[in-house]
N, C-alpha and C positions, 0 to 999 in steps of 0.2 A: 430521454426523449428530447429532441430540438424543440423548445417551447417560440422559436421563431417559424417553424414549419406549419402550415394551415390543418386542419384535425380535417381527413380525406373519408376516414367512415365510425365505426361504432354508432354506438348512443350520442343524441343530440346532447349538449350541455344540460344537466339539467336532468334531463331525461330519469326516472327511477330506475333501477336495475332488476326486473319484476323476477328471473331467478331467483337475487339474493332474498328480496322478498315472501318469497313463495317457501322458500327453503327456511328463512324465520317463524314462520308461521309453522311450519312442520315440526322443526326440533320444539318451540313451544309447546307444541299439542302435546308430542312425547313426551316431555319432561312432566307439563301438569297431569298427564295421565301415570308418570313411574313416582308422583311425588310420594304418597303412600311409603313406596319400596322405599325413599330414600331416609324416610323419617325412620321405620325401622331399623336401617341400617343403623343411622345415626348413633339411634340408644345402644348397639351394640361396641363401638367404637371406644377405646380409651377416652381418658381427658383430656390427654397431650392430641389426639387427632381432634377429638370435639371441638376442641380449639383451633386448630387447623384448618377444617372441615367452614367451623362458624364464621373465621375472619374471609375466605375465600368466598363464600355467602354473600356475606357484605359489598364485597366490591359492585356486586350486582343490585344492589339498592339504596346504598348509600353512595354518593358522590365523594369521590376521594379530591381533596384540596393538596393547593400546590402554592409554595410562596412563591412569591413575585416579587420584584424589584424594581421601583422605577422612583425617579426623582419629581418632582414637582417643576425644577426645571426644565425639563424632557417634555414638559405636556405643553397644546398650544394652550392658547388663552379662551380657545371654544371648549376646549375639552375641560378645563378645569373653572367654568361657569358652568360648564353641564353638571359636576360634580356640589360648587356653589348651590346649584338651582332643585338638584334633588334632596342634599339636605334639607335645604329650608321646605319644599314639600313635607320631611318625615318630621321636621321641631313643629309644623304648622298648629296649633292646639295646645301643644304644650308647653309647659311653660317651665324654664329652667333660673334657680337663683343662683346668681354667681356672685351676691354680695359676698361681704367678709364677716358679717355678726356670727 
């Protein structure tokens, strides 16, 4: 799509997509109304699938992490006093020895 061409119709910016919404809320309903079946199933499953089954699972409540890479000279000097200014919030109470005894 031309992102120099003006947006001529759809949804305003912004706007929610009340299908995909409407259609979330559906498959949810299903899913918590088939959970039952799926816990049976579950027990019936190998360990090689249980495990398969259980990481798949996960992805849906647990947040999957991803490295990143960046340098400290890459950042401006607001961004890395924003970084300054929230540690000192999280050490605020506590108290760290950094003597040598």
């Amino acid at each position: 799509m031309d992102k120099n061409r003006n947006k001529t119709g759809g949804r305003r910016l912004g706007t929610k997509n009340i299908v995909s919404i409407e259609m979330r809320l559906m498959l949810k309903s299903f899913l918590l109304s088939q959970w039952p079946e799926v816990q049976k199933s579950f027990v019936r499953l190998s360990d090689k699938d249980k495990c398969v089954a259980y990481s798949r699972f996960l992805n849906f409540v647990c947040p999957s992490y991803q490295s990143i890479s960046m340098s400290l000279t890459q950042m401006t000097e607001q961004d890395l006093q924003c970084i300054v200014d929230h540690l000192k919030r999280d050490l605020e109470g506590n108290t760290i020895d950094v003597s040598d005894d």
